[in-house]
C-alpha positions in Angstrom: -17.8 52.3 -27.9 -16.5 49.4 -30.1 -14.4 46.8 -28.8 -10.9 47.7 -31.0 -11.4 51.5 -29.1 -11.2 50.3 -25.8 -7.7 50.6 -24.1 -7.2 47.2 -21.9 -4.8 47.6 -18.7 -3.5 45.1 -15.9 -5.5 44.7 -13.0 -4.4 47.3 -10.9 -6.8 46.7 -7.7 -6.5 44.7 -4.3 -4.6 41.5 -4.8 -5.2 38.5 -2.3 -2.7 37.1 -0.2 -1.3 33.6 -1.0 -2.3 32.3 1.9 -6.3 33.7 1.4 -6.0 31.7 -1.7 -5.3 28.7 -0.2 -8.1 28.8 2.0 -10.2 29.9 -0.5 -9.3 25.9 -2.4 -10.0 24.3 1.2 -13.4 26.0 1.5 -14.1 24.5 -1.9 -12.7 21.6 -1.0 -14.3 21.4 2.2 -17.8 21.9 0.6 -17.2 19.7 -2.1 -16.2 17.0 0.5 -19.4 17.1 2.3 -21.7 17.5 -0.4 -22.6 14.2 -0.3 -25.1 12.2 2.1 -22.1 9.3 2.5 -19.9 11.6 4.0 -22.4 12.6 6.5 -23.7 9.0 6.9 -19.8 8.9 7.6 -19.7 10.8 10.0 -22.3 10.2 12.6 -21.1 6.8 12.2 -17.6 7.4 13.1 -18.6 9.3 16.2 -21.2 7.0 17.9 -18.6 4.7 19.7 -18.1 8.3 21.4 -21.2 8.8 22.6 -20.7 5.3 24.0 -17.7 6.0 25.3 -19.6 9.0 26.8 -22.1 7.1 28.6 -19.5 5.1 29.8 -17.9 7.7 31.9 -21.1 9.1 32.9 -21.5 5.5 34.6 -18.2 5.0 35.4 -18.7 8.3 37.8 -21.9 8.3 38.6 -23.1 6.4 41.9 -27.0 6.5 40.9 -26.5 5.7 37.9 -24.3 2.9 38.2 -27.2 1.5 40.8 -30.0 2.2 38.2 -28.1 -0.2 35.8 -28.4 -2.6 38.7 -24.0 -2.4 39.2 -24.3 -1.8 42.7 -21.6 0.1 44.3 -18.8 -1.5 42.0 -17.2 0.6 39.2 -18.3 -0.7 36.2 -15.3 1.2 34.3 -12.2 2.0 34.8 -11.6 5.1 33.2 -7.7 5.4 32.5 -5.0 5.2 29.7 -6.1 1.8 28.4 -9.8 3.0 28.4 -8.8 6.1 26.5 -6.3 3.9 24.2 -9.5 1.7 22.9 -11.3 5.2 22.2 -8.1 6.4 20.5 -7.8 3.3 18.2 -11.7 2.9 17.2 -11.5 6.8 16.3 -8.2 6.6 14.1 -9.1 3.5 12.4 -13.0 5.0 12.1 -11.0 7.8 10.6 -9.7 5.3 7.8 -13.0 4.7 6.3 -14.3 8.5 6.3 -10.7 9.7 4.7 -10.4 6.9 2.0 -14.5 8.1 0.7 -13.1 12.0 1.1 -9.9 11.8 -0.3 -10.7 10.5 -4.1 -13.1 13.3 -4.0 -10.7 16.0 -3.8 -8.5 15.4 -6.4 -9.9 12.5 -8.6 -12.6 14.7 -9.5 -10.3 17.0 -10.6 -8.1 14.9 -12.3 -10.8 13.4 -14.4 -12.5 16.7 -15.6 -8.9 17.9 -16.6 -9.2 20.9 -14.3 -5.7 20.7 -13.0 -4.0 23.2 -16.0 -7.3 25.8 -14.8 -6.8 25.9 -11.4 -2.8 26.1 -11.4 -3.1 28.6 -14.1 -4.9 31.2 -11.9 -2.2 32.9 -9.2 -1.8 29.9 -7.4 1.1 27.2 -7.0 1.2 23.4 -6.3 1.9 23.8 -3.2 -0.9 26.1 -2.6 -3.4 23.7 -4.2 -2.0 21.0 -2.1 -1.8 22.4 0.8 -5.7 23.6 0.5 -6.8 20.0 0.3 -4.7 18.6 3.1 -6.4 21.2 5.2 -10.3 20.4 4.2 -8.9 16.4 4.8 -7.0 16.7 7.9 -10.2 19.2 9.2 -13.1 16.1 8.6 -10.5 13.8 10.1 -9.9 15.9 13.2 -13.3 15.9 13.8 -13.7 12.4 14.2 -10.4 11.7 15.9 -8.6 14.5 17.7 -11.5 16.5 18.7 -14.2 14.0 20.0 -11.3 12.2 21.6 -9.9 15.5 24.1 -14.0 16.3 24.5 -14.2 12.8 26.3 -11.0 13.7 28.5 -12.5 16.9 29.8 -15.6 15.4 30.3 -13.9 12.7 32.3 -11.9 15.1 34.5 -14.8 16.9 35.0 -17.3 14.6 36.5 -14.7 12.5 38.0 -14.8 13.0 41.9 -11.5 12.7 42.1 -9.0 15.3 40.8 -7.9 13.5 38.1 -7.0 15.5 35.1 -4.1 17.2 36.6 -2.6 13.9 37.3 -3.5 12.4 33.6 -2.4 15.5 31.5 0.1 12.8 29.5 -3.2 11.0 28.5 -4.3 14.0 26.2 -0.9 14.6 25.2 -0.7 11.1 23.6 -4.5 11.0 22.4 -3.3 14.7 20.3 -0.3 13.4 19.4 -1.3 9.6 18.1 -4.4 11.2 16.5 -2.3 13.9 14.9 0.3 11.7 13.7 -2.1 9.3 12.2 -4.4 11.6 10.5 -1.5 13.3 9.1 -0.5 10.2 7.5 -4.2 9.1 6.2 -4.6 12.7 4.7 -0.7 12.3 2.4 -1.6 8.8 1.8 -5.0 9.4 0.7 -4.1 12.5 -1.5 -1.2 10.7 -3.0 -2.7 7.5 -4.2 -5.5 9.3 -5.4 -3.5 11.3 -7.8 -2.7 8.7 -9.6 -6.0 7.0 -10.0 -8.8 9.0 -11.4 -11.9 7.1 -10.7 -13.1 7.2 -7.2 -13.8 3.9 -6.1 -10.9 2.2 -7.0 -8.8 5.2 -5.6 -10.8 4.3 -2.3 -9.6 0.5 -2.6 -6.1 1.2 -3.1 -6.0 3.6 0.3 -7.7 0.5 2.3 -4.8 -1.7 0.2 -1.9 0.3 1.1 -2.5 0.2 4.8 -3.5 -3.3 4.9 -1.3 -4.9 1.9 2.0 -4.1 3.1 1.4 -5.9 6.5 1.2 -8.8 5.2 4.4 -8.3 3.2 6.3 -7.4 6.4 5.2 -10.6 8.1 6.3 -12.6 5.2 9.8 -11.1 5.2 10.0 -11.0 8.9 9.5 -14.7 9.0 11.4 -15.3 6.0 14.3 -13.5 7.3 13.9 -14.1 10.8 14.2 -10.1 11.9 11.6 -8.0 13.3 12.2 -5.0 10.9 9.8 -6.3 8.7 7.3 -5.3 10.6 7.4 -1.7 10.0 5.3 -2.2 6.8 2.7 -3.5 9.1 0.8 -0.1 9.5 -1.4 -1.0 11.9 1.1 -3.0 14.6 3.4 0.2 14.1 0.7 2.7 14.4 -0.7 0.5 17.7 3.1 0.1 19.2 3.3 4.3 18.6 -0.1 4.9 20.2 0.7 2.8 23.3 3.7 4.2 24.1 2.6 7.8 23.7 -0.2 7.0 26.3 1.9 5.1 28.7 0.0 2.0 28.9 2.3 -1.4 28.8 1.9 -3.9 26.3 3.0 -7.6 26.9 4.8 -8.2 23.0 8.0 -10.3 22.4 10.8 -8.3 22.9 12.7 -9.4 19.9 9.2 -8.4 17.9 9.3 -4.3 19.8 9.9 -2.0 17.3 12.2 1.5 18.4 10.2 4.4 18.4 12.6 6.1 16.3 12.8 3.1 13.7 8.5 3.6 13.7 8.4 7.4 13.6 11.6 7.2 10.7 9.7 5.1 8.4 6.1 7.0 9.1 8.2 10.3 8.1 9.3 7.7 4.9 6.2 7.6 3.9 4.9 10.8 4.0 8.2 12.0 1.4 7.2 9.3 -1.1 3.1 10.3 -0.7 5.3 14.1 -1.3 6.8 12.9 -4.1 4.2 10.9 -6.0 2.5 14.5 -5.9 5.6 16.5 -7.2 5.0 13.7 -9.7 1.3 13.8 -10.9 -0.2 17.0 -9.6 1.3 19.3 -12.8 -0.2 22.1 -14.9 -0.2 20.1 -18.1 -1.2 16.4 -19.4 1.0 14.4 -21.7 -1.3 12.2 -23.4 0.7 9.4 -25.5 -1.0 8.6 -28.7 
């Protein structure tokens, strides 16, 4: 039959849900995330302080072991929130190298290859695209932060002799909590900055930059001004005032430097509505090219 005889219709089949399409751009995502060697290389790097960790509770509850090591009786560890703080802060920080390599990857490639006016032109909004490569970011992420970190507490409360996880349930309520929070963050940070910048590796620089650059801004204007509110552009003494609190352990800071914890969780929910609207911004179905 020739072409000009043929009667053309709308699809009248099965049509996906919105929500299968989403997951449809995270599997991609999620593929295209780890097909590289460096993510892997990544990866078991970021969890060998937990196998450490690991051995250290095996010790830490283990009699014969602990006298094989040539510790005697004594406990070598002491297995409570602190311990669990220093395994929560590697893992989150851990996380900061494997989301800045991921993150570029998502969308930079993307944005370089001009595939943006594609995609978003198949049934499929922006904040359906988004929200499939916040979930293939913030899945690698949780399984180097979240995850490893709530496998060590059950582990603990399981060999422990002791019944000990009943009366430490506000420890893996923090370690959830501080990982989500933090991951959260990494993932809209990472996704925004890398909209704007379409080759990878400086898109991985400026993600290291924006955690690190602003701190020492806020200790400048902290000084300068004499006021601790500086200080909440200094990601990382935020992020550690948040994380010890959550976990209950004490820590001996100035008290005219001690941030509120609504004053730290107000300006990380800041943050997160400008990485929001930086991608409102850039992440469009058309280019505007200025000759």
């Amino acid at each position: 039959m020739a072409v000009y005889k043929r009667n053309y219709t709308a699809y009248t089949g099965q049509v996906t849900s919105p929500s299968a399409r989403v997951l449809v751009l995270a599997r991609y995502a999620f593929a295209e995330a780890w097909s590289s060697k460096i993510t892997v290389g990544l990866f078991i790097f970021c969890l060998v302080p937990c196998l450490i960790s690991l051995f250290g509770i095996y010790l830490a509850n283990n009699p014969m072991a602990r006298a094989l090591v040539g510790a005697g009786g004594s406990q070598m560890i002491a297995v409570d929130a602190r311990f669990f703080l220093k395994i929560l802060q590697g893992q989150c920080w851990l996380a900061l190298f494997l989301a800045s390599w991921i993150a570029p990857r998502l969308i930079s490639f993307d944005l370089s290859d001009n595939a943006l006016p594609i995609l978003l032109s198949h049934p499929i909004s922006r904040v359906g695209y988004l929200t499939g490569k916040f979930i293939a970011l913030f899945t690698c992420l949780s399984a180097v932060t979240w995850v490893p970190c709530l496998l060590l507490f059950v582990y603990q409360g399981y060999t422990s002799p002791q019944p000990w996880m009943a009366a430490n349930l506000r420890i893996a309520a923090g370690l959830l909590a501080g990982t989500v929070i933090w991951i959260t963050l990494l993932s809209f940070l990472g996704l925004a900055l890398s909209s704007w910048v379409k080759w990878r590796a400086v898109a991985t620089g400026i993600i290291f930059a924006a955690v690190f650059v602003p701190a020492g801004v806020g200790a400048i204007v902290s000084a300068v001004l004499r006021t601790k509110w500086g200080y909440l552009l200094n990601l990382p003494l935020t992020m550690e005032t948040l994380w010890r609190r959550l976990l209950g352990v004490q820590y001996e800071m100035n008290p005219m430097l001690s941030l509120p914890t609504g004053a730290i969780v107000a300006s990380l929910v800041f943050i997160c509505i400008v990485c929001l609207g930086m991608l409102d911004k850039r992440i469009r179905a058309r280019e505007v090219v200025r000759g």
